[in-house]
C-alpha positions as CSV (number, residue, x, y, z in Angstrom):
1,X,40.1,-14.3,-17.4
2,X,38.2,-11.2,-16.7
3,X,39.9,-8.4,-14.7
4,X,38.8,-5.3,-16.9
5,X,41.1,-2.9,-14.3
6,X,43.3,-0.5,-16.1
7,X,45.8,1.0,-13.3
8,X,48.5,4.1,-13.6
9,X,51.4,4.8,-11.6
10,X,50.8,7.8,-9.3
11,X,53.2,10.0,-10.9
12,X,53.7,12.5,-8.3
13,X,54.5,9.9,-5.4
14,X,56.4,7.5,-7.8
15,X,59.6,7.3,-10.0
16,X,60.3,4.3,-11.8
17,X,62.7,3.5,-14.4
18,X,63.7,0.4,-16.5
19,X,67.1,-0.4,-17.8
20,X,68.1,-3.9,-19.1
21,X,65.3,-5.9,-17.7
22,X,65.0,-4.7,-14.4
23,X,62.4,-2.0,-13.4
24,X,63.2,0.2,-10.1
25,X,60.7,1.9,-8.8
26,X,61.1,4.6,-5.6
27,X,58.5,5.7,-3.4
28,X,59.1,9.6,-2.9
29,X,57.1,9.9,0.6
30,X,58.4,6.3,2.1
31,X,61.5,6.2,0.5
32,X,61.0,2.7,-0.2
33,X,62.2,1.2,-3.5
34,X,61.7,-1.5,-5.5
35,X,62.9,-3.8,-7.9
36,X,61.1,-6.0,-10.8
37,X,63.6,-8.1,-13.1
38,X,62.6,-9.9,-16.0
39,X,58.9,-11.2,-16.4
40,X,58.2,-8.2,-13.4
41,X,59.6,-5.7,-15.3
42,X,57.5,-6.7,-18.3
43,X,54.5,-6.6,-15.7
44,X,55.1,-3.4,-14.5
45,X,55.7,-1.9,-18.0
46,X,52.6,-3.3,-19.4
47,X,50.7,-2.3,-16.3
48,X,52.0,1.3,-16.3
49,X,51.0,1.4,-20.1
50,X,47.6,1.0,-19.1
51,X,46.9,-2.8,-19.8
52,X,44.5,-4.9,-18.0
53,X,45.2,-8.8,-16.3
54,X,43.9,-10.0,-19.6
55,X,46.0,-7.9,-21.9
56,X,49.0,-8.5,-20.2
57,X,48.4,-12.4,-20.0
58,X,47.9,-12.4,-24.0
59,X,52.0,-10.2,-24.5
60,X,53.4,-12.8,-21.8
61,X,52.3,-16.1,-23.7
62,X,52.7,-14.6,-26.9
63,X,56.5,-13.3,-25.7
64,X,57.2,-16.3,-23.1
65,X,57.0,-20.1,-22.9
66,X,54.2,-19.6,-20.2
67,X,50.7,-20.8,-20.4
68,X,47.6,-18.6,-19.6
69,X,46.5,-20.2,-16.6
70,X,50.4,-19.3,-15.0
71,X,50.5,-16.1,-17.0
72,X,47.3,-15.3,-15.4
73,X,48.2,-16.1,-12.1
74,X,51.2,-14.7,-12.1
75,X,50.2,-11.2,-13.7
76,X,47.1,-10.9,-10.7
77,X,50.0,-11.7,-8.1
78,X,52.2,-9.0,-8.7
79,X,49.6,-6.3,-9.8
80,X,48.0,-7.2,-6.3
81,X,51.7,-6.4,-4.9
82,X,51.6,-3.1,-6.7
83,X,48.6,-2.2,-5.2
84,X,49.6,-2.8,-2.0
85,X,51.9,-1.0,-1.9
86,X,50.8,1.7,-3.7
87,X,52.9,1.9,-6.6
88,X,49.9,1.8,-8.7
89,X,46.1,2.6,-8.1
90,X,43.0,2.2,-10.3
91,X,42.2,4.7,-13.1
92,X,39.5,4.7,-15.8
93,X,41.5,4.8,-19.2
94,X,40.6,4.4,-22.3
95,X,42.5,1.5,-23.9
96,X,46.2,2.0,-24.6
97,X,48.6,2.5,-27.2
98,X,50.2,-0.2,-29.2
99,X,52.1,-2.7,-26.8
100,X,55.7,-2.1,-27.5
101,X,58.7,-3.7,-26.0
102,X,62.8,-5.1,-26.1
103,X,63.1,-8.8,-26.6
104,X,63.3,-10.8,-23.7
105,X,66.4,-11.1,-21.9
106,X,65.8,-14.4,-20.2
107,X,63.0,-17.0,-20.3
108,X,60.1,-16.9,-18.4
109,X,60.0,-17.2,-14.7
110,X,57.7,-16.2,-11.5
111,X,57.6,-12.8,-11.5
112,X,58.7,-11.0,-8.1
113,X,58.0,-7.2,-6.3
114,X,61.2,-6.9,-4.1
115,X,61.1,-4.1,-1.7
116,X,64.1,-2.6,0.4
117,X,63.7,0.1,3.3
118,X,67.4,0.2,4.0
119,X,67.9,3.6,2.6
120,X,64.0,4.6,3.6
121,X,65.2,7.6,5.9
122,X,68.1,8.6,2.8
123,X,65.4,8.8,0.0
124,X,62.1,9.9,1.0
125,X,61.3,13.5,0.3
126,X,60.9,15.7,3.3
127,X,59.3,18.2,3.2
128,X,57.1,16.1,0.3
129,X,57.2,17.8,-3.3
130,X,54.5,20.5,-3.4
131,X,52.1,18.1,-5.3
132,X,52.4,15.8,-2.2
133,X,50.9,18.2,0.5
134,X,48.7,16.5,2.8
135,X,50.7,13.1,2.6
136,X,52.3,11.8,5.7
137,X,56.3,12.5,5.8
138,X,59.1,11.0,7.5
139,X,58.6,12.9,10.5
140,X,55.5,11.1,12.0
């Protein structure tokens, strides 16, 4: 294990929030949302907090029945689905606060980004918010 990246959630293209396990986060210029239950939403939280592969891997096995190698595994999965699709990006941070969260809800299991276009046209923001000027819109 050594992925040092810290990575934060682009607040001005991105609205997330977590409710009983399951994270949803919407993507104001696609209109694209997501959803992360369980282990993802854990992810996702620990991520957005500011916590690298490694820091993330040592809540999971201390919080789950999972060992590092799957933790591991797992955690570089999804955050490489983040990326992708741009719900987070890399950020120099200094280390974060005190890792905080509600029990588990279920045991562990693989962790999964699901993403829906269904209601794309519906939710994206067009014209963009003014902090989103220069970024494509729905229009072409």
């Amino acid at each position: 294990m050594s992925n040092p990246a810290r990575l934060v959630v682009p607040e001005d293209t991105i609205a997330a929030e977590t409710l009983d396990g399951e994270t949803v986060a919407l993507d104001l210029v696609s209109g694209a949302y997501y959803s992360l239950a369980g282990v993802a939403s854990d992810i996702w939280l620990l991520t957005a907090m500011g916590l690298t592969v490694d820091e993330t891997v040592e809540v999971l096995v201390g919080r789950y029945d999972v060992d590092p190698e799957t933790a591991e595994a797992d955690v570089a999965a999804l955050r490489s689905g983040l990326l992708e699709a741009s719900l987070v990006e890399v950020a120099d941070r200094a280390a974060p606060p005190a890792v905080r969260l509600d029990p588990p809800t279920a045991s562990y299991a693989t962790p999964e980004l699901v993403t829906y276009h269904d209601m794309a046209d519906l939710l994206a923001l067009d014209p963009p918010l003014p902090g989103l000027s220069g970024m494509p819109t729905t229009d072409g």
